[in-house]
C-alpha positions in Angstrom: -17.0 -9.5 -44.4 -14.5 -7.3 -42.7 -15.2 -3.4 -43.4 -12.6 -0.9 -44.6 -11.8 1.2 -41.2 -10.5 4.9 -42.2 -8.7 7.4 -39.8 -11.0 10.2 -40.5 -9.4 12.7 -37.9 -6.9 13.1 -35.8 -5.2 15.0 -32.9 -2.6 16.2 -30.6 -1.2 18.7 -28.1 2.0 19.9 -28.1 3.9 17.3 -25.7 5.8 18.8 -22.5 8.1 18.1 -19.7 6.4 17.2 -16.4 5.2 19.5 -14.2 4.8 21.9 -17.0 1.0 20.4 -18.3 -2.3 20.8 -17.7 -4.3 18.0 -15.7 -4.6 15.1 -17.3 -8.4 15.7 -18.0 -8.1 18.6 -19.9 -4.8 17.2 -22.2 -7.1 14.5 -23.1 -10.4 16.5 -23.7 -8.0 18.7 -25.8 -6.7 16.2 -28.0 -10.5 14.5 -28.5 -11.8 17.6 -29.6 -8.8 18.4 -32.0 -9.4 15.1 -33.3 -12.7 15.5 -34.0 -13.0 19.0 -35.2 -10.2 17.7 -38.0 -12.8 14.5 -38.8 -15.7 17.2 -38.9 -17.5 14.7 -36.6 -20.0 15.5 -33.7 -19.2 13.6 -30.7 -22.8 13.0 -30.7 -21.9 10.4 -33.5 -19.1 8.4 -31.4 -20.9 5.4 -30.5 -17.7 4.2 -28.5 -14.5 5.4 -26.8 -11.6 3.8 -26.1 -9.0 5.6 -23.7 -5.4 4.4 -22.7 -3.0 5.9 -20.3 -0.3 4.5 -17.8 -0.2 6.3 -14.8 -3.8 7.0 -13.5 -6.7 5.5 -11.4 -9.8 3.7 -12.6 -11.8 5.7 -15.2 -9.7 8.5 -16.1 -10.5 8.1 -19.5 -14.1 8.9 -18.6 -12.8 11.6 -16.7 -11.0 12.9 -19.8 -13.9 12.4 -22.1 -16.8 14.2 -20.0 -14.5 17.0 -20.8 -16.0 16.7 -24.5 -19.4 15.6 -23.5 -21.2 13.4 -21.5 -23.7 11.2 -24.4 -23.8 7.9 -22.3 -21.2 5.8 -24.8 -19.4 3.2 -23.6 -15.7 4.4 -22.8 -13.0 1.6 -22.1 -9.8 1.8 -20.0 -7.1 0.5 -21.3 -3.2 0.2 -20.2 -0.6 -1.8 -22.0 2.3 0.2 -21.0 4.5 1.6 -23.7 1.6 0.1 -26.4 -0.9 2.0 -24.5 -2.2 4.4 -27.4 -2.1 2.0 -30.5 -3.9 -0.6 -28.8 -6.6 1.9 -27.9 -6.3 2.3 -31.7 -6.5 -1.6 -32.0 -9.5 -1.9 -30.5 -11.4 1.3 -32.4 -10.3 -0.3 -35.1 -11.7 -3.8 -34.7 -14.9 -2.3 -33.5 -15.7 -0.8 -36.6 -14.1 -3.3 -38.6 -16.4 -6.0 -37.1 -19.3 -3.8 -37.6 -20.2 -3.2 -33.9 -20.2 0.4 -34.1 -19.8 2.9 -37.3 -17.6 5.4 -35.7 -15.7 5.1 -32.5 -13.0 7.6 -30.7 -9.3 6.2 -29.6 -7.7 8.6 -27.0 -4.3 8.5 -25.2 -3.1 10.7 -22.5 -0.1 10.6 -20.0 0.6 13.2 -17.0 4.1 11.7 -16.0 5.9 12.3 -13.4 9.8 13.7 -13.5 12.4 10.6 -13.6 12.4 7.0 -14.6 9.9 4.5 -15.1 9.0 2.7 -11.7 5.5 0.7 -10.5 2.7 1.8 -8.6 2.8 -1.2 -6.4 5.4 -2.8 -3.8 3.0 -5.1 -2.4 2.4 -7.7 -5.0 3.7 -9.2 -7.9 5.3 -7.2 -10.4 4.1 -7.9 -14.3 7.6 -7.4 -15.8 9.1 -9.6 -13.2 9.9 -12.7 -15.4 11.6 -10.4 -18.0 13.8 -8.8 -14.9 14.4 -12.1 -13.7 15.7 -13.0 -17.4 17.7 -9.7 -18.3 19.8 -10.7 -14.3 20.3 -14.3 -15.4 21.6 -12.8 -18.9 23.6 -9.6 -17.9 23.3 -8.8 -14.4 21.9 -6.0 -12.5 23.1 -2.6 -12.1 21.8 -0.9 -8.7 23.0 2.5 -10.6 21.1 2.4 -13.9 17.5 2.6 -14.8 15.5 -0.7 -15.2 14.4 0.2 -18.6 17.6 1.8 -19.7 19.0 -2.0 -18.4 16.6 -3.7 -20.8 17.5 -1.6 -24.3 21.0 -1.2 -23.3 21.5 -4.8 -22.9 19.9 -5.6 -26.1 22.1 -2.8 -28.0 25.0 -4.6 -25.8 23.8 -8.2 -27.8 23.6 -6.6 -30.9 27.1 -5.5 -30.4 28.5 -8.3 -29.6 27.0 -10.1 -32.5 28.1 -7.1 -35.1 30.7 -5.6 -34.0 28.9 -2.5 -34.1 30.1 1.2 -32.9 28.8 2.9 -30.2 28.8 6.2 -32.2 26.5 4.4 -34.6 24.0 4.4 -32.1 24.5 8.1 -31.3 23.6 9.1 -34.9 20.1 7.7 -34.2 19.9 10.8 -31.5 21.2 12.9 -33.7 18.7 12.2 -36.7 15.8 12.7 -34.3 16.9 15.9 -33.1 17.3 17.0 -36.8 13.6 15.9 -37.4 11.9 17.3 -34.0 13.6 20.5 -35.0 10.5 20.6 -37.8 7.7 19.7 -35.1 6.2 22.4 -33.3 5.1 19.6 -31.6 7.9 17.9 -30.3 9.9 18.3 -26.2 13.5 18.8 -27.4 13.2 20.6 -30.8 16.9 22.0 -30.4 19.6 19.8 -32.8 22.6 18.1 -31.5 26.1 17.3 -32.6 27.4 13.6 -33.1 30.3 14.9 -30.1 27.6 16.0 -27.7 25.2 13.0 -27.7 28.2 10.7 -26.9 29.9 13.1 -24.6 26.6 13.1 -22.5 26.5 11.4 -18.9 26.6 7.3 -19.5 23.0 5.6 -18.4 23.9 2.3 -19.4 26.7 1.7 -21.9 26.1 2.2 -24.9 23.1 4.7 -24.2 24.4 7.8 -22.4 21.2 10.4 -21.2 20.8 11.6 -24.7 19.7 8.4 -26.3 17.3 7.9 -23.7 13.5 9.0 -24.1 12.9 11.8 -22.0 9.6 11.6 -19.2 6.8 13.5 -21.1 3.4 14.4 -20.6 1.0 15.1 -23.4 -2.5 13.7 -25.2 -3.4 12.0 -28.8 -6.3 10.6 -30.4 -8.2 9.5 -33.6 -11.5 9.2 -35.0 -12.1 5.8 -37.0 -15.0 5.2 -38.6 -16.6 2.7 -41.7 -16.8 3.7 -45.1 -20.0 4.2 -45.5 -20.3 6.2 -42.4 -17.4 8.7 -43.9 -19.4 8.9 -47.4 -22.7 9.8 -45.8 -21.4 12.8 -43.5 -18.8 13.6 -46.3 -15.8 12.9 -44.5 -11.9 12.8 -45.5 -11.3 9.4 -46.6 -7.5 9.7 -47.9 -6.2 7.6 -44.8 -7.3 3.7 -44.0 -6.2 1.3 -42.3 -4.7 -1.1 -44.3 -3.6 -3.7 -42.0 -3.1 -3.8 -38.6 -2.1 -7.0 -36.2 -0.9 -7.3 -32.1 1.2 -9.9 -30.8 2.0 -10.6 -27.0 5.2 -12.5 -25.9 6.0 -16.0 -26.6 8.7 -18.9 -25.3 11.4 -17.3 -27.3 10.9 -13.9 -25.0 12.0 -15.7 -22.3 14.9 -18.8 -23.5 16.5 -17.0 -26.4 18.9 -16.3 -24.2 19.5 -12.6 -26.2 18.4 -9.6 -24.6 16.6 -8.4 -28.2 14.1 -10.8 -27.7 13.4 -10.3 -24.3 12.9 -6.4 -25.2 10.5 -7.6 -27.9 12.0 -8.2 -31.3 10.2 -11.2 -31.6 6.7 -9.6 -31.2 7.7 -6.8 -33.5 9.2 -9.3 -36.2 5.8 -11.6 -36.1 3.5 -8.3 -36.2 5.2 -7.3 -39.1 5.2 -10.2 -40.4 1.1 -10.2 -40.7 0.8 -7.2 -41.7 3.0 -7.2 -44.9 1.1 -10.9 -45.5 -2.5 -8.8 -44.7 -1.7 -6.1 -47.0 0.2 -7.7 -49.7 3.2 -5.7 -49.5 6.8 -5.9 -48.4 8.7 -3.6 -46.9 10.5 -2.3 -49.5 6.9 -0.7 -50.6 6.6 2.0 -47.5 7.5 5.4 -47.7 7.2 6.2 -44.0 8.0 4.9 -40.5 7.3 5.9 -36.8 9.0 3.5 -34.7 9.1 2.6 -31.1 12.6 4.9 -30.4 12.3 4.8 -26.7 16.5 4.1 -26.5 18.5 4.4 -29.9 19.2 0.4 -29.0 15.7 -0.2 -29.9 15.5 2.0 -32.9 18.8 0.0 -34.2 17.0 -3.5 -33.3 14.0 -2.0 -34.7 15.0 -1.3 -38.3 15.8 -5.4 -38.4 12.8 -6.6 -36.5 10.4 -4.4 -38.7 12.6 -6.1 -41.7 13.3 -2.3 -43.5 17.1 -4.0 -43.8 18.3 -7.3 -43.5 20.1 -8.4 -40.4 23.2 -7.5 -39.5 22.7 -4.4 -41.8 21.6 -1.9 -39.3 24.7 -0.3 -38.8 25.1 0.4 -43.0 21.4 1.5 -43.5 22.5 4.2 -40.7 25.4 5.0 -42.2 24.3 5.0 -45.8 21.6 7.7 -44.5 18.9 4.8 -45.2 16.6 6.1 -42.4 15.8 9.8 -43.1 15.1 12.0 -45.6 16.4 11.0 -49.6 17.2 7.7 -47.9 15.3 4.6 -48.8 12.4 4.9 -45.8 12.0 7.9 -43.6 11.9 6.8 -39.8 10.4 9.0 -36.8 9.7 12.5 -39.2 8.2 13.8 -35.9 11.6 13.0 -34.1 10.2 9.8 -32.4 9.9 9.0 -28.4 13.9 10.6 -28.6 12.8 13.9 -28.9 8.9 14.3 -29.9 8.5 12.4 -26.4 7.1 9.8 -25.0 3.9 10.4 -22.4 3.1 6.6 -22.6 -0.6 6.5 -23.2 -0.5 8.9 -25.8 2.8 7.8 -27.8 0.8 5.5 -30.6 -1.8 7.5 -30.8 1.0 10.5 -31.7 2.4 8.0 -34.0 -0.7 7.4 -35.9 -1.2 11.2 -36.0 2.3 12.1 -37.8 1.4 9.7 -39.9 -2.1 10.6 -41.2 -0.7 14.0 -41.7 2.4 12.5 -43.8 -0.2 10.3 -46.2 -2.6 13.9 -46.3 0.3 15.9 -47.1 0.0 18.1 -44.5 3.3 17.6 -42.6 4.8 21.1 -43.8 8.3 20.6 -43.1 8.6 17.2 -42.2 6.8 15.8 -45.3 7.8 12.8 -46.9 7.5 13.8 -50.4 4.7 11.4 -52.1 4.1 9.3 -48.9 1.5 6.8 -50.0 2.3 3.6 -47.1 3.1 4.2 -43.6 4.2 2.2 -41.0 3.7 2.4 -37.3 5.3 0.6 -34.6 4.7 0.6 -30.7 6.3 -1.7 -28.3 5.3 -2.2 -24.8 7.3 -4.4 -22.1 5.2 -6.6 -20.2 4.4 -7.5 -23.3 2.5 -6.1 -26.1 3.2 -5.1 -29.9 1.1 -3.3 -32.4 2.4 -2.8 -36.0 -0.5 -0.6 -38.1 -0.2 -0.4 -41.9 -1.5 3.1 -43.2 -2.6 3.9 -46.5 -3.4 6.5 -48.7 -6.0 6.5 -50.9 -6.0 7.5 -54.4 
């Protein structure tokens, strides 16, 4: 029989541009030690660790854990871009799910580099290549624009074209995250914005101009996950479990759907979703909380559809109607999202799931979602990989 996993503790550092971090090592060692001093758990009693980042070599993440101690567990390396962080999550999860371990530690981290998103390698096959070779036979390619900012715009571009939606609608995504980071001592860009200055910002890639674009960040996050019995016999908090939780990779339809939203992974979000409302037994109607994978305000829009929080072809009204923050029917990206939290890669689900077991605790001070009881995370990574967690809080 499969155990009930709970998040027993989590943490995070306050996210920063790059150049202005520490080391990788000590972000990482930071957040695992936040993360368990909020569980109350000895990292004598981690029987495993998983670790996810980006941009580093070959055991980093015991690099970052010998920070905390050095007790002989197994640590795993993990790196599925974007998804980095909730798959390390993922995998904690299923570990003490299974039964294999009682307790186990998921930790992201991400020293990033200032500018867009490039690979490490010029001598070899590149693992997005088939989506790049999809998004020129669909749209072109733009020597000008970032490769990523090509992928999200293109698919707010198909969603356009299928709507008829405004560009400005898109804009009020930036603004809404702005509004929410301003609460999150936490967060890069906690400053607000008008509606005027996100869309008079430079032009990336219509419709996304520089403000709608996730800023390079570096930063740390991580969880403690343990059984239910485990949390009863050291007396541990367990308001938060995982209710459901399910990752899907890419399939045929990423590929010759001919629509850029599939190629940027609607698909894989729509499916994981899918099982996890079947898992839990809900529908979407039932959550009271979202953090989404905002990495453009194209993918938020696509998002809010994919996830099914409105019908499609509704996006543009549940903006409009003030659907997606506070007093509106679900509350997406309290923390102000990748937008203007920040996105350090391998650390960017485990942030999510931290926002969110604050939310369910009712410790999010001024970002609370008043009587949060279901929580939703999403986190997308090209290449491809989706993870859509269900959190729940216990009465």
């Amino acid at each position: 029989m499969k155990r009930k996993v709970h998040v027993v503790g989590v943490g995070m550092i306050p996210f920063s541009k790059p150049g202005a971090s520490d080391p990788y090592t000590v972000m990482g060692a930071r957040a695992a030690t936040a993360a368990l001093k909020d569980a109350g758990v000895d990292y004598r009693l981690v029987q495993q660790a998983y670790v996810g980042y980006v941009y580093g070599d070959s055991t980093a993440g015991q690099a970052a854990v010998y920070g905390v101690g050095l007790t002989g567990i197994p640590v795993f390396n993990l790196n599925n871009n974007c998804a980095t962080g909730s798959s390390a999550l993922f995998l904690a999860r299923q570990a003490v799910e299974s039964g294999a371990v009682e307790c186990a530690l998921a930790l992201g981290f991400e020293q990033m580099q200032p500018g867009a998103l490039k690979g490490a390698y010029d001598d070899r096959p590149s693992p997005v290549a088939r989506f790049a070779e999809t998004m020129l036979a669909l749209q072109g390619w733009d020597d000008k624009a970032p490769r990523a900012a090509q992928f999200f715009g293109g698919a707010g571009r198909c969603y356009i074209e299928q709507h008829g939606t405004r560009r400005d609608t898109f804009a009020r995504i930036s603004v809404k995250a702005r509004q929410h980071a301003a609460r999150n001592p936490f967060a890069v860009f906690r400053n607000t914005v008008t509606l005027d200055e996100v869309l008079a910002a430079p032009m990336v890639f219509d419709p996304l101009t520089r403000l709608q674009c996730c800023p390079p960040t570096c930063g740390a996050a991580a969880a403690v996950v343990c059984s239910e019995d485990f949390a009863r016999r050291h007396g541990l908090d367990m308001s938060v479990r995982i209710a459901a939780q399910a990752m899907t990779t890419d399939t045929p339809s990423t590929f010759d759907g001919g629509d850029m939203r599939r190629v940027v992974g609607y698909d894989m979000t729509r499916a994981a979703a899918s099982q996890v409302y079947e898992a839990a037994g809900i529908g979407p109607e039932a959550l009271d909380v979202v953090e989404l994978h905002d990495c453009f305000t194209a993918n938020e829009l696509i998002s809010y559809e994919a996830l099914q929080l409105t019908p499609e072809g509704t996006a543009e009204k549940f903006i409009l109607d003030g659907d997606n923050t506070y007093g509106g029917r679900v509350v997406t990206n309290p923390s102000g999202g990748l937008l203007s939290k920040g996105h350090p890669l391998g650390a960017t689900g485990l942030a999510q799931c931290a926002e969110l077991v604050w939310q369910l605790r009712g410790h999010a001070e001024q970002r609370q979602v008043e009587g949060a009881r279901l929580a939703l995370q999403h986190n997308l990574g090209l290449g491809g990989a989706c993870v859509v967690t269900l959190y729940e809080k216990v009465r």
